[in-house]
C-alpha positions as CSV (number, residue, x, y, z in Angstrom):
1,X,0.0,0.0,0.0
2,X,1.2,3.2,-0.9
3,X,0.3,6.7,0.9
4,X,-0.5,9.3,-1.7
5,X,-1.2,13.0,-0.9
6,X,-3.5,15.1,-3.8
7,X,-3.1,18.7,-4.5
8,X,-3.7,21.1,-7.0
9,X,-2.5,24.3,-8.0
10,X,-5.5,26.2,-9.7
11,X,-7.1,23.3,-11.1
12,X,-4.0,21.8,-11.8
13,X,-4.0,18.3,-9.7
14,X,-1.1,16.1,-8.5
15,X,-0.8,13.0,-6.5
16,X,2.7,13.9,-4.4
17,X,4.0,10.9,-2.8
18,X,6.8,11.0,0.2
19,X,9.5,9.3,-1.1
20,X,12.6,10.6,1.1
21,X,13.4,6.8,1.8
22,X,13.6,5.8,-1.9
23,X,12.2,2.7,-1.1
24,X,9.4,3.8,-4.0
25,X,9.9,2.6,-7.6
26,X,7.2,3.2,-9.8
27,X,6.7,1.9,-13.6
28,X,6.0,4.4,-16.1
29,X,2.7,2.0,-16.2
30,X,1.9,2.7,-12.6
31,X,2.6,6.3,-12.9
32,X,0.0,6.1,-15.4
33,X,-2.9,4.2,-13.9
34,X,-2.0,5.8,-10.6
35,X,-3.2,9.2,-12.3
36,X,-5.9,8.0,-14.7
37,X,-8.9,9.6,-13.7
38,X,-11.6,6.9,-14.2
39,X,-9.9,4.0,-12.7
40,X,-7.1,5.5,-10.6
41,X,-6.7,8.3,-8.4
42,X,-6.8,11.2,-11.1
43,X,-4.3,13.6,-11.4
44,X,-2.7,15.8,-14.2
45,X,0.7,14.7,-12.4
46,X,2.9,12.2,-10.3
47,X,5.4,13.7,-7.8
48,X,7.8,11.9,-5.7
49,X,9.6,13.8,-3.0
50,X,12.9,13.1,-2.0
51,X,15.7,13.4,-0.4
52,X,18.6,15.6,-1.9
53,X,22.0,16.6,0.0
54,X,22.3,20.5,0.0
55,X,18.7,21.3,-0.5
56,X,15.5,20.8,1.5
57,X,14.1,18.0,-0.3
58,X,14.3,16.8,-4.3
59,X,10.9,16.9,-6.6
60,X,10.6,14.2,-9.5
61,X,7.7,14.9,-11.4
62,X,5.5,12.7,-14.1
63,X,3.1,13.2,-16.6
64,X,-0.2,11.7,-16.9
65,X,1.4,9.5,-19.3
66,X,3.8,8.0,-16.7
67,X,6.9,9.7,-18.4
68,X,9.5,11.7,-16.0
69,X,9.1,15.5,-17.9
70,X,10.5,19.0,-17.5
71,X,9.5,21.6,-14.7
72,X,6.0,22.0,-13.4
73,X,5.3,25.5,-12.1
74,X,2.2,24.3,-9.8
75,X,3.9,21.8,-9.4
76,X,6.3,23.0,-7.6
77,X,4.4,25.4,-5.7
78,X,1.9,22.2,-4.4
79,X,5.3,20.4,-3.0
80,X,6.9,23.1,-1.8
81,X,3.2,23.5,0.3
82,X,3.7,19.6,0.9
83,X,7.0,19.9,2.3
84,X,5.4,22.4,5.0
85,X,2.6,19.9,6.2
86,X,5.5,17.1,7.0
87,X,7.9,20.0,8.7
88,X,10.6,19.6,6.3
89,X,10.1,23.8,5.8
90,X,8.2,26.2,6.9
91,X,8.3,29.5,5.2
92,X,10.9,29.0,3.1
93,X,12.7,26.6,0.9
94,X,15.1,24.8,-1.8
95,X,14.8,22.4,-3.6
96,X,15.9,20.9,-6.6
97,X,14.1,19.7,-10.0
98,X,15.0,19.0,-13.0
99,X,15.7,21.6,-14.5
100,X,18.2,23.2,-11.2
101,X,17.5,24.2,-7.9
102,X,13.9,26.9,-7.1
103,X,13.6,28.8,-4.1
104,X,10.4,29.3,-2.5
105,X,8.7,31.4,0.1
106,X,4.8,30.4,1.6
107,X,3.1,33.4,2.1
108,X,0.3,34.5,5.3
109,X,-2.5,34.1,3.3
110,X,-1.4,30.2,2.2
111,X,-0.1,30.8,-1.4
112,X,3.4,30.2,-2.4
113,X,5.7,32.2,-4.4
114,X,7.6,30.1,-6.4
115,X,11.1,31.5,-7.9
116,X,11.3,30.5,-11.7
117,X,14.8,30.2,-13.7
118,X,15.6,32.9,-16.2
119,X,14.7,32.6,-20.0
120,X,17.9,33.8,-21.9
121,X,15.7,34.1,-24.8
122,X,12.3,33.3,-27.1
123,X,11.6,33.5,-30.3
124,X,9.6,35.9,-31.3
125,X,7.0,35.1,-34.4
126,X,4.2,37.2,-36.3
127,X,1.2,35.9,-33.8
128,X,3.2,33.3,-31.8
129,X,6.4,33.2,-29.5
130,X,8.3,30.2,-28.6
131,X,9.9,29.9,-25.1
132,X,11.4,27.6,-22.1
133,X,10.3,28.5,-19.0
134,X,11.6,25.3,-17.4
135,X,9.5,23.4,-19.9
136,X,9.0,24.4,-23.4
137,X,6.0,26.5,-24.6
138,X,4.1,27.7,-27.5
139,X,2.3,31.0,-27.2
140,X,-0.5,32.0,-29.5
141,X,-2.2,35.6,-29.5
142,X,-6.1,35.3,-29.5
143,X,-9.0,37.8,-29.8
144,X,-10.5,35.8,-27.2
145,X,-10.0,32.2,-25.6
146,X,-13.7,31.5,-25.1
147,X,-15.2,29.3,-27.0
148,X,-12.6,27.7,-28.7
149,X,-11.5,24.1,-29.4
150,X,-8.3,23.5,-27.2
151,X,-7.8,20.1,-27.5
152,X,-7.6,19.8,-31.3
153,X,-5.9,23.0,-32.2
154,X,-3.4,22.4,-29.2
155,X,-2.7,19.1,-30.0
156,X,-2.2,19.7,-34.0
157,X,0.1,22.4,-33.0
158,X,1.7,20.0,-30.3
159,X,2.7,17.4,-32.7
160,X,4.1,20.1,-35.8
161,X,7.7,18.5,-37.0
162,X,9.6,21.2,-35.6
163,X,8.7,20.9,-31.9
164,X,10.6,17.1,-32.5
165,X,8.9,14.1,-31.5
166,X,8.6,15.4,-27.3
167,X,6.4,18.2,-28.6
168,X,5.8,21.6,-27.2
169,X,3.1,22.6,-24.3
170,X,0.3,24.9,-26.4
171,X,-0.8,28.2,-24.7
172,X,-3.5,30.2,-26.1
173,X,-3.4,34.0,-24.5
174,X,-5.7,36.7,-25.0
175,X,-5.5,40.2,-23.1
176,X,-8.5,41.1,-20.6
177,X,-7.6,45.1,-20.3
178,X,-4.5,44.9,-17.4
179,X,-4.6,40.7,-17.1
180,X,-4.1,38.0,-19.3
181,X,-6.6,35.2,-20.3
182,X,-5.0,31.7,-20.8
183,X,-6.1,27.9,-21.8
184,X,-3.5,25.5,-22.1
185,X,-2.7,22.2,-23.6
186,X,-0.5,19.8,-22.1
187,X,1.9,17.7,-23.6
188,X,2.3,14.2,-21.3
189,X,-1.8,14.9,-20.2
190,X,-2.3,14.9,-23.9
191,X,-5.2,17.3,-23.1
192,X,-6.5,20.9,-21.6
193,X,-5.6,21.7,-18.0
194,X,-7.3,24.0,-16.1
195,X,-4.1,25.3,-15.0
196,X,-0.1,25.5,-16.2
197,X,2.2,27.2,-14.2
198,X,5.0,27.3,-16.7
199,X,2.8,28.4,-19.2
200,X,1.2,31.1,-18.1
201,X,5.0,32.3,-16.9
202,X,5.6,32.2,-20.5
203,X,2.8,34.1,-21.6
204,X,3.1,36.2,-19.2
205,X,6.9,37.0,-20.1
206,X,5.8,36.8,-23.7
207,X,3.5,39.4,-23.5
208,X,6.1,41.8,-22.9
209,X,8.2,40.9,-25.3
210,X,9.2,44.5,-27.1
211,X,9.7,46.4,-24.0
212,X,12.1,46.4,-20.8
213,X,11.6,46.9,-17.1
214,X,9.8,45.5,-14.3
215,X,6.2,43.5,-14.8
216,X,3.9,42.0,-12.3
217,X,0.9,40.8,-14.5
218,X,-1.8,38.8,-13.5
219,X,-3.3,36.0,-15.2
220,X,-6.8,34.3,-15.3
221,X,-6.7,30.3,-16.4
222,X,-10.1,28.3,-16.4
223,X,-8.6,27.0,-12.5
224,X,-8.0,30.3,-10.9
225,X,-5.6,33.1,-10.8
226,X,-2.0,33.6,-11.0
227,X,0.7,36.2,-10.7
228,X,4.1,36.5,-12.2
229,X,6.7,39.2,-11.3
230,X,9.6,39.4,-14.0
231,X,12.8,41.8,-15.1
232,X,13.1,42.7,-18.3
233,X,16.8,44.0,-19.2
234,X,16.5,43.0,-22.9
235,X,13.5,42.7,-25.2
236,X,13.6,38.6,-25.5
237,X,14.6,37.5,-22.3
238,X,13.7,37.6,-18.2
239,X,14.8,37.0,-14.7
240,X,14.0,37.3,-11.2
241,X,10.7,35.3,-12.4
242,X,8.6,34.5,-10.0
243,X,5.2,32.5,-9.6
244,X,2.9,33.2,-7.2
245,X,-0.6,31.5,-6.7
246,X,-2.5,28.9,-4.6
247,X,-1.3,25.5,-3.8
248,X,-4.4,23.5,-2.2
249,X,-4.5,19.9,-0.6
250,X,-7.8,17.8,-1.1
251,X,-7.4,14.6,-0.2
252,X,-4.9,12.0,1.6
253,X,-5.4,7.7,1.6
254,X,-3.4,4.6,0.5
255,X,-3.4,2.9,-2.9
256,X,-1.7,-0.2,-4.3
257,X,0.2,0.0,-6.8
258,X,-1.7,-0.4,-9.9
């Protein structure tokens, strides 16, 4: 019996799983089954915590699909809160992923702030930029993002030959006067999330992609709302990015392993 912990991050679910004695070895197949939402717990994610020499803990994080992937912005904010409930931090902390070590801070009112790595640059396209913002992403410019298809468009734009055969995360923004609107499709859930932390980073860094300075914009997703603070020294690239939003538990039990 495993014990499994689920949170989510705007809509954005994970099942995080305290691993610091390594004695857990999952199967891409059990990663899988342990996140399918009909027949397993249901998650958008699989994270293990663990234990890493130097930092607080160590976040290994899955896809839907069972496949280790790249950074997960609410991800990372959900175990950083994690972390908290079994007193391995309190308000602060480090730990490392996969893409370098994030530094973290949980605020008073229970969100978490979540310190991003730098983009060193994005391409910049007539209506679409590409960027990494830990994990890769494809930002369209919309009129609107109501009332569109996300699934199929995402996932033709997903699978294009030049994003190789891992893909690219799809992000379709449209401005709301001061705020961003964003829908995302995820590569590895193979679907819309309600939520992307990375993403909406990116779109958010995107969106200031001809100017320099300081940003704080804030972003609605179909999950909730987001925040991401930024410098700008150049026109295509960013630092001192940070994500700041909710990170929620729901539920606790025990599961085989499927």
């Amino acid at each position: 019996m495993i014990p499994f912990y689920k949170y989510h991050g705007t809509g954005n679910d994970f099942v995080i799983i305290d691993n610091r004695d390594g004695q857990i070895q999952l199967t891409t197949a059990q990663v899988a089954a342990l996140c399918q939402r009909r027949t397993g717990i249901g998650a958008d994610g699989l994270m293990l915590l663990e234990s890493a020499q130097g930092n607080d803990f160590k976040m290994v994080y899955y896809n839907a699909d069972g496949n280790e992937s790249t950074m997960c912005g609410n991800g990372g904010r959900c175990i950083v809160a994690f972390a908290r409930s079994l007193n391995i931090v309190t308000e602060k902390a480090s730990f490392l992923a996969i893409d370098g070590v994030h530094d973290a801070k949980i605020n008073p009112d229970g969100t978490v702030s979540l310190h991003m790595q730098d983009v060193p640059t994005m391409e910049v396209h007539d209506g679409y930029t590409v960027l990494n913002t830990g994990s890769p992403h494809y930002i369209r410019w919309q009129n609107s993002v109501d009332n569109m298809d996300v699934v199929s468009e995402g996932r033709r734009i997903r699978n294009l030959p030049e994003f190789g055969s891992k893909g690219i995360n799809v992000n379709f923004v449209a401005f709301s006067g001061d705020r961003l609107s964003v829908r995302t499709y995820e590569r590895g859930v193979e679907d819309e999330t309600l939520s992307c932390g990375t993403g909406v980073t990116a779109a958010a860094i995107a969106a200031t992609c001809h100017s320099l300075g300081h940003y704080t914009t804030h972003i609605d997703t179909p999950g909730g709302q987001l925040t991401v603070s930024f410098q700008k020294d150049t026109a295509t690239s960013a630092r001192d990015i940070v994500l700041t939003g909710p990170a929620v538990f729901v539920f606790k039990g025990h599961i085989h392993a499927l």
